[in-house]
C-alpha positions in Angstrom: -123.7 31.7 244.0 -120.9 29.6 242.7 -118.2 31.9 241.4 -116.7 32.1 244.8 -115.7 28.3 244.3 -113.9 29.5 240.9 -112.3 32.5 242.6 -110.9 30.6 246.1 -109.3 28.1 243.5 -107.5 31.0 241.9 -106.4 32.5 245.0 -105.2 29.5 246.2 -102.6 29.0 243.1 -101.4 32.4 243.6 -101.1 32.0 247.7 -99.3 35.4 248.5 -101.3 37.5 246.2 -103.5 40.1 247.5 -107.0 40.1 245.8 -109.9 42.3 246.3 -113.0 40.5 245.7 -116.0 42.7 244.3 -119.8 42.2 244.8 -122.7 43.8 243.6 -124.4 44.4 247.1 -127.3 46.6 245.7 -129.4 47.4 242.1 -131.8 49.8 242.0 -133.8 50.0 238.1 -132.1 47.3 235.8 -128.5 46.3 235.4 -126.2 43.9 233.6 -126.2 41.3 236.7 -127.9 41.1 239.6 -126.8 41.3 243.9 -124.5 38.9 244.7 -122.5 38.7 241.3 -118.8 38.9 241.7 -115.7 39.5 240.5 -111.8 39.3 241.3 -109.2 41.9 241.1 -105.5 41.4 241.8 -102.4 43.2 242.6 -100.5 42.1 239.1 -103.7 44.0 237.4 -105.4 40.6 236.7 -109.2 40.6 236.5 -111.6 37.3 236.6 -115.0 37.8 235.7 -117.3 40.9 234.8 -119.8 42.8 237.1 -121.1 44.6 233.8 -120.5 44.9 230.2 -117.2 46.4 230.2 -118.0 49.9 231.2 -117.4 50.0 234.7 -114.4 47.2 235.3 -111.8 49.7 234.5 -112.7 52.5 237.2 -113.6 49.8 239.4 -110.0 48.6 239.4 -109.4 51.5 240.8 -111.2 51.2 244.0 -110.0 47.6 244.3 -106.1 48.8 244.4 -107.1 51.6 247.1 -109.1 48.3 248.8 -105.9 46.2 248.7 -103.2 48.9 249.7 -105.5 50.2 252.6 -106.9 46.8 253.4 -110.1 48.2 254.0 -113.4 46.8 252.4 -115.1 50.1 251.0 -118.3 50.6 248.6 -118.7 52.7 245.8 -121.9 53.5 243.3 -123.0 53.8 239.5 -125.9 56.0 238.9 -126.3 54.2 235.1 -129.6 56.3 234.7 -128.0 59.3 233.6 -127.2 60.7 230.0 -123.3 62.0 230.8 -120.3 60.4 230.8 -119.4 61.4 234.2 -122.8 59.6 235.7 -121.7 56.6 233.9 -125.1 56.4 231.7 -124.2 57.4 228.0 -123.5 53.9 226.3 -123.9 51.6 229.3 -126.9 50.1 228.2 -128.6 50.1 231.3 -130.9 51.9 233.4 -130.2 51.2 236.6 -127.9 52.3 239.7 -125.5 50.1 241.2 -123.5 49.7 244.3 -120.2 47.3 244.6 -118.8 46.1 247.9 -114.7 45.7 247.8 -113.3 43.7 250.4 -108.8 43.1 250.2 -108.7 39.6 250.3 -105.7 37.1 250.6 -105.3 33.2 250.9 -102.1 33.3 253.2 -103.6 36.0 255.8 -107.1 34.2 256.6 -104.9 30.8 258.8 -106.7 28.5 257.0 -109.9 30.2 257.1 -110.6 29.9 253.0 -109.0 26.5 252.4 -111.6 25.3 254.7 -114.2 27.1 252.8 -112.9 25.3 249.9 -112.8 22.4 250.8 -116.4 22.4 252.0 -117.6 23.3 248.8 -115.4 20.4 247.0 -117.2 18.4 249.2 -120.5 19.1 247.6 -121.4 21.8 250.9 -123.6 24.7 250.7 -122.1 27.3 253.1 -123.6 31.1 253.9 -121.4 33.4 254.6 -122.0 36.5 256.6 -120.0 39.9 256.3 -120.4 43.1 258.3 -120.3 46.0 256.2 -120.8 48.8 258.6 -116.9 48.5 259.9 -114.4 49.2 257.1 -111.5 47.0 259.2 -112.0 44.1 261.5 -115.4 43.6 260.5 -117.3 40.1 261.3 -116.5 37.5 258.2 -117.8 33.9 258.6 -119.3 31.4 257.2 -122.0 28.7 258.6 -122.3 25.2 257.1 -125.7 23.7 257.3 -124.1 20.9 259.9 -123.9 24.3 262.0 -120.2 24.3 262.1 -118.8 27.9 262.2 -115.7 29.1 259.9 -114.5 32.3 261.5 -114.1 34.1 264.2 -117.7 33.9 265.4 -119.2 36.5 268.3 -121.6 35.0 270.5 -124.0 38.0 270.4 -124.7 37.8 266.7 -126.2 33.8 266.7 -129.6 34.8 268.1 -129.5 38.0 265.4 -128.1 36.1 262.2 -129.2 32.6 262.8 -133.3 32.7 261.8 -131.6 34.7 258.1 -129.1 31.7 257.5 -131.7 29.3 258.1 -134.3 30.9 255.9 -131.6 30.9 253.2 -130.5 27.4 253.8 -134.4 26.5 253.6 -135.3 28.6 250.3 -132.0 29.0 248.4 -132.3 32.3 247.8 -129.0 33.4 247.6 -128.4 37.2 248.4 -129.8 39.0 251.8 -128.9 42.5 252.8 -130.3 43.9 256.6 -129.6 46.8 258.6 -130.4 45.2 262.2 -131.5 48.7 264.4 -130.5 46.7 267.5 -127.1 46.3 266.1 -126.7 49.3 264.3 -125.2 47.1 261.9 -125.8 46.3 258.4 -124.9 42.4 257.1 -124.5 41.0 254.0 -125.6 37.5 253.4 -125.1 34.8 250.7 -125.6 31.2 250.0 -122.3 30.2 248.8 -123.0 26.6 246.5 -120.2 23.8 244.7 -120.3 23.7 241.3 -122.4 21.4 239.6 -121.8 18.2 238.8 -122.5 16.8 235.5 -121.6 13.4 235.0 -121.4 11.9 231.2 -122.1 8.7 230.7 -120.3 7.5 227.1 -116.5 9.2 226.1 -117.2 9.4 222.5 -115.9 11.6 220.6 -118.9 13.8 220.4 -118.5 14.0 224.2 -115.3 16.1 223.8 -117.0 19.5 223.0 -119.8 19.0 225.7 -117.0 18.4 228.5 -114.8 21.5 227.1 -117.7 23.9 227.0 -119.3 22.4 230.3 -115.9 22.9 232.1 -115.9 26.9 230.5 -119.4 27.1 232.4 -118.6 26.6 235.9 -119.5 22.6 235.6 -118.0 19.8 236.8 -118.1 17.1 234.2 -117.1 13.3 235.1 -116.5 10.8 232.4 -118.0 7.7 232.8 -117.2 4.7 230.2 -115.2 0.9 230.8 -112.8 2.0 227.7 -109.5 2.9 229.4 -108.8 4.3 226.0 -111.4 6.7 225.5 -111.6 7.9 228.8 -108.9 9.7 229.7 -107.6 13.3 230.3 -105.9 13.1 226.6 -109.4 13.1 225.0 -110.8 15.3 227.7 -108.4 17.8 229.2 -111.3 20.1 231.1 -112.8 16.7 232.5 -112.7 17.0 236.2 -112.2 13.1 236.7 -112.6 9.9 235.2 -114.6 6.8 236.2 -113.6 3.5 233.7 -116.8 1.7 234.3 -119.6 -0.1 233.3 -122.0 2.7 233.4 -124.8 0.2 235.8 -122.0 -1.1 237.8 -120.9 2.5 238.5 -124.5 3.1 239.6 -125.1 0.0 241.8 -122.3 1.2 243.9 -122.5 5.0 244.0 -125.1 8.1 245.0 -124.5 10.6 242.6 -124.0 14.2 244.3 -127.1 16.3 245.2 -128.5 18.3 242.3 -126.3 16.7 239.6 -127.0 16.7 235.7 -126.3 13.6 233.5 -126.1 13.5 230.0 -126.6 9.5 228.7 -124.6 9.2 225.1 -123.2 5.9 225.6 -124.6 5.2 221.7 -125.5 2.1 223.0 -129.2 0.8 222.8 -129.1 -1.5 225.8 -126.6 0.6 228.0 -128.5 3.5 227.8 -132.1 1.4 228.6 -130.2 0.2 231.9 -129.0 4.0 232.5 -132.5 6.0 232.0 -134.0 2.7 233.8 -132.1 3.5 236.8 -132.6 7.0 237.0 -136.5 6.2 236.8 -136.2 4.3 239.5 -135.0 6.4 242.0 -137.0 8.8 244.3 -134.3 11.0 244.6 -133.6 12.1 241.0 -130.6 14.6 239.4 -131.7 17.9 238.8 -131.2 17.0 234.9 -131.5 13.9 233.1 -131.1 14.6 229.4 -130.6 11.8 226.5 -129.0 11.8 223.6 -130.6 10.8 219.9 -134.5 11.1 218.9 -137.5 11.1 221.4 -138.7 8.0 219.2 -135.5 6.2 220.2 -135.8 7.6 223.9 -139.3 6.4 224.0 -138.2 2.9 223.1 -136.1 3.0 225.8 -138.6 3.1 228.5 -141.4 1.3 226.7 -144.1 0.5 227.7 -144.1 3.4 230.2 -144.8 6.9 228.5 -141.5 9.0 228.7 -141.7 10.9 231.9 -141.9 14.7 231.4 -138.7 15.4 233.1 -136.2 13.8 230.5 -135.0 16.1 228.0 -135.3 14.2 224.5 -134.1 14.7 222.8 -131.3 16.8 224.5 -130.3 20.4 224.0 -132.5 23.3 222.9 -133.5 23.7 219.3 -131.2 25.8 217.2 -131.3 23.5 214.4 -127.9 22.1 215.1 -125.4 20.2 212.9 -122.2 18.8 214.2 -120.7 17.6 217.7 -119.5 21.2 218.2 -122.7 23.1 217.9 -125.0 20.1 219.4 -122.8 21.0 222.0 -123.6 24.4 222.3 -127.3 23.4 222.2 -126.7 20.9 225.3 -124.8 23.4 227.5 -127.7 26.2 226.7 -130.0 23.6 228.3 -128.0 22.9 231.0 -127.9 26.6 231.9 -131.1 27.0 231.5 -132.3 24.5 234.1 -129.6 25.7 236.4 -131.0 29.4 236.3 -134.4 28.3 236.3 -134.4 28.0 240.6 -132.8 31.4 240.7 -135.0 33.3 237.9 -138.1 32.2 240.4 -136.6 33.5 243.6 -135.6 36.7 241.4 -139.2 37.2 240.9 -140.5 36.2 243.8 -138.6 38.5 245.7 -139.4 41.4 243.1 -143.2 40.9 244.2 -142.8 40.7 248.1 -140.8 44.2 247.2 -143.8 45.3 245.5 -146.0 44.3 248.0 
């Protein structure tokens, strides 16, 4: 899950705020998003994000002002099955039932306890975070780093309970757990919180300006990476989240790119992106998504005489038959998306069968 990232940055401009911060904590039948999706409510009336298609963000507000004047975390379900309007079903488009999870949330109340969160995450960290839902006020909120470092107020009693769950989670990346623990008589909530991806760009042309705009809009992290002070710069590229003047291999020889990163290679530049894909194929540790701009014929000149390995995508972007920076663009980013889901579309479906079973 990586809208918490978007949503601790938001909270963190608006300091004295309250917030209530909504998950989907359980979906029986089908819905419009799955457990764990989120979104934020504040006290002005602002909403960030959607938990469905529009039909239940309105009474949900609701619940979150009741959540935020009470400052109690409470839950409250959509039967979407049904035919009346009062069972939320006619026009919803789904056919499932839902239940959200509303916890008052503020950035100045938690004593630094978020802006550490934070800055984990813009640190590259994977975090879970573990929330007691069976006590509506001073219930258990934490989060564990995989270095084992605790955030929170943490209760010695719960490590030998929790601990083999955020493991398994760190170990499989699945994302969203939710147990009752009879020895507790406690329910927890648990999720793999992750930092956005990084997508570094290699080339600042101008075709590049659409990819970084729309890559931004898609909870990306997009690095410009070209030696031409100016091209690459936040006038060109306002959504970029930095800039690295460089030679692209000189870049490279110095630096590990983050874990699970995505490049795109559109330096337009025969030679410069031979050394680029080179380097990637050398490396054991590979990004999650190396994608190259221009024909596969051209790509497969690049690595010749090796065959083109299967996990380049040339050429780049999926196949709507595009024309133009702007809608190559749109091709690129449904690619990148695509391979980002991909993990989380398997652990949807694995866990659908162990259900089963």
């Amino acid at each position: 899950m990586k809208e918490l990232y978007k949503y601790l940055n938001i909270m963190k401009l608006k300091p004295d705020q309250s917030f209530a911060l909504a998950t989907v904590i359980q979906v029986k039948g089908s819905a419009y998003r799955h457990e764990g999706a989120k979104m934020l409510f504040s006290e002005n009336g602002e909403q960030y994000g959607m938990i469905s298609g529009g039909c239940l963000e309105e009474d949900l507000f609701s619940y979150a002002q009741e959540a935020m004047t009470l400052q109690k975390h409470q839950t409250v379900t959509y039967d979407l099955r049904t035919e009346d309007d009062l069972g939320w079903g006619k026009g919803a488009g789904c056919n499932g039932e839902i239940t959200v999870l509303l916890e008052p949330i503020k950035w100045n109340d938690t004593d630094h306890f978020l802006s550490q969160v934070l800055e984990r995450l813009e640190r590259g960290e994977r975090l879970v975070s573990i929330s007691d839902l069976s006590r509506q006020k001073d219930g258990v909120r934490l989060f564990i780093a995989e270095d084992g470092e605790v955030i929170g107020t943490w209760l010695p009693y719960l490590k030998k309970v929790v601990m083999p769950t955020v493991n398994q989670m760190f170990k499989t990346e699945r994302t969203f757990e939710y147990h009752h623990f009879i020895e507790l008589n406690t329910t927890f909530m648990f999720e793999l919180h992750e930092p956005q991806d990084t997508l570094y760009i290699f080339g600042a042309g101008t075709d590049a300006e659409p990819i970084v705009k729309r890559a931004a809009e898609f909870d990306f992290l997009p690095v410009v990476i070209d030696p031409r002070e100016s091209r690459c710069q936040r006038a060109y590229f306002p959504s970029a989240s930095s800039f690295i003047i460089e030679h692209p291999e000189k870049f490279l020889a110095k630096n590990c790119l983050k874990k699970n990163s995505y490049v795109l290679i559109m330096t337009h530049q025969f030679q410069q992106d031979q050394q680029i894909l080179t380097y990637f194929l050398e490396q054991e540790n590979r990004p999650k998504y190396v994608g190259i701009l221009g024909p596969k014929k051209r790509t497969e000149k690049l690595v010749a005489p090796l065959p083109l390995p299967e996990w380049v995508h040339s050429p780049v972007g999926i196949s709507i038959h595009a024309e133009g920076a702007e809608e190559i663009s749109i091709s690129i980013l449904a690619e990148l998306i695509q391979v980002r889901n991909e993990k989380r579309m398997l652990m949807r479906k694995k866990k659908k069968r162990e259900t089963v079973m």
